[in-house]
C-alpha positions in Angstrom: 119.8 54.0 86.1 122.1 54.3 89.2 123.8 50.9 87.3 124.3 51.3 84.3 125.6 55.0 84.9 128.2 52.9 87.0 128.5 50.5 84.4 129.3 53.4 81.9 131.8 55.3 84.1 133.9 52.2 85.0 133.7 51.3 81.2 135.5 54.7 80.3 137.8 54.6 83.1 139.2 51.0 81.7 139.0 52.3 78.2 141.7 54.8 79.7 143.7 52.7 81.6 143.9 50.6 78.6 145.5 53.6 76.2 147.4 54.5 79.4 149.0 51.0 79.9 149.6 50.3 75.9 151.3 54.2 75.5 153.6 54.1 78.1 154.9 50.3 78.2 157.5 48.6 76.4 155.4 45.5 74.2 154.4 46.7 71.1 157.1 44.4 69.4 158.6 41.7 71.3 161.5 38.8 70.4 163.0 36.8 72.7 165.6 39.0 74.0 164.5 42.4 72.9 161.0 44.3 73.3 160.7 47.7 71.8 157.8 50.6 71.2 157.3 53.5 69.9 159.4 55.0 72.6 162.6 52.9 72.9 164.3 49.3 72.1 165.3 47.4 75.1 167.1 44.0 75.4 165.9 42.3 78.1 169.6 40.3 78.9 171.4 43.6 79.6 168.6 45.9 80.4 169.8 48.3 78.3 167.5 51.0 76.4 168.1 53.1 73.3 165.3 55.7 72.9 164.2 55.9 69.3 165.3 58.7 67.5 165.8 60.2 64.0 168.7 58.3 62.9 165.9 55.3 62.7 164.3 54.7 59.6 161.0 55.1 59.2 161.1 57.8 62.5 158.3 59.7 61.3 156.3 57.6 61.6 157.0 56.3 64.6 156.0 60.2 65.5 153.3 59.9 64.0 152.0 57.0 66.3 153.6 58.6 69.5 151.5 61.7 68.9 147.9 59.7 68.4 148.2 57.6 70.4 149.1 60.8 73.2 146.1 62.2 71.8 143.9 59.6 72.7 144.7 59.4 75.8 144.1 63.1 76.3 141.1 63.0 74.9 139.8 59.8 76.7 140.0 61.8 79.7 138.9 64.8 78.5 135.5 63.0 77.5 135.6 62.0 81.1 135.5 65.3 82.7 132.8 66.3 80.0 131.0 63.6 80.6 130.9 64.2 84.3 130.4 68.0 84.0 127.3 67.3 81.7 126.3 64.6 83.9 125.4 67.7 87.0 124.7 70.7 83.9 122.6 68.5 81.4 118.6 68.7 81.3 116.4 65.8 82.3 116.2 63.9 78.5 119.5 65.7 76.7 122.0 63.6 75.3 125.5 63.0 76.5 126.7 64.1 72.4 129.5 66.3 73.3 131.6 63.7 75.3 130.6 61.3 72.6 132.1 63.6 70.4 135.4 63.5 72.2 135.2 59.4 72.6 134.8 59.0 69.4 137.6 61.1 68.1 140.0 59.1 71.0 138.6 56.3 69.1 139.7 57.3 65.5 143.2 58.3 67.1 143.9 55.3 68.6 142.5 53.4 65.2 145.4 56.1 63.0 148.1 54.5 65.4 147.4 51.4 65.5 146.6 51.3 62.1 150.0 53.7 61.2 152.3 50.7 63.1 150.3 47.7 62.0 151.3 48.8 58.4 154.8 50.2 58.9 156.1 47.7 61.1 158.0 46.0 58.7 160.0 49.0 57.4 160.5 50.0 61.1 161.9 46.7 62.9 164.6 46.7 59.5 166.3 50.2 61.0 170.4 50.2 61.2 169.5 52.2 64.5 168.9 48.9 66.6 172.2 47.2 68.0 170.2 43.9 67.7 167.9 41.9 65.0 164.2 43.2 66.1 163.0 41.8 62.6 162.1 38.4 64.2 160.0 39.4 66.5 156.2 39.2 67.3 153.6 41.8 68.3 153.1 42.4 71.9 150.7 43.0 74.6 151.0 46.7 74.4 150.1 46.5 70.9 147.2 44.4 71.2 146.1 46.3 74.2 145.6 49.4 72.1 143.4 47.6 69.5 141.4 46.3 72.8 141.1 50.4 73.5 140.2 51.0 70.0 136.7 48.7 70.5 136.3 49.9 73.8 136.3 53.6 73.1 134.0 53.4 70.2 131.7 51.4 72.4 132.0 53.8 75.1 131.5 56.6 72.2 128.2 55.1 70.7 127.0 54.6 74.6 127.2 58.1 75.0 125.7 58.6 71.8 122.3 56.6 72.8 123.0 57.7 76.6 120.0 60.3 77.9 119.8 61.6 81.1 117.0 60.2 82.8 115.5 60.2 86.3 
């Protein structure tokens, strides 16, 4: 038990350094002199940066991803703390179902953003905002990183799901 409870708590802790790393970095769309995100465009040549604002096309949607894919995170490791809290507070043969609760809605968050710029990417790499052509580009690490989260937090939420406290 002592294993797999080890196996379970290093699983959740890469699940959120995966929608950690693929929030913050700057890969979900990559050429070869440009990579951009949901945050900002950078060209790699000058090392220059333009945050991503309203006067792009397609910006709400680009809020739309920022904001799950925060909320993922958050609630990653929120189901972390509950799952650590029940972990002392839960009866011998109860089941872990509020943290895989939480899991599985960091799941579906990271599914609505993933999804949201897997379908809009077209309309957003065409803005005027960009001072370069981002249209020819490719999708990055960062971007398949946060598909990578999505299986691993719906694993991690159906563990907890079949997860009972034992001896």
């Amino acid at each position: 038990m002592l294993i797999l409870l080890a196996f379970i708590i290093v699983f959740h802790i890469t699940s959120a350094a995966l929608l950690f790393i693929s929030t913050i970095d700057n890969a979900w769309w990559v050429g070869d002199n440009f990579s951009t995100d949901v945050w900002r465009m950078c060209a790699t040549n000058t090392s220059t940066c333009t945050a991503i604002t309203d006067e792009f096309n397609e910006y709400q949607s680009i809020q739309a991803v920022q904001a799950a894919m925060i909320l993922s995170t958050i609630l990653c490791c929120v189901a972390f703390l509950v799952f650590i809290l029940q972990l002392f507070r839960l009866k011998q043969g109860e089941r872990f179902v509020l943290t895989s609760i939480i899991q599985l809605l960091s799941c579906l968050c990271v599914m609505i953003a993933a999804s949201i710029y897997t379908d809009r990417h077209e309309e957003l790499h065409q803005s005027h905002g960009y001072r370069m052509q981002v249209s020819k580009g490719q999708y990055g690490y960062s971007f398949v990183l946060a598909w990578i989260a999505f299986a691993f937090t719906l694993i991690s939420g159906v563990m907890y799901l079949v997860l009972r406290k034992r001896k």
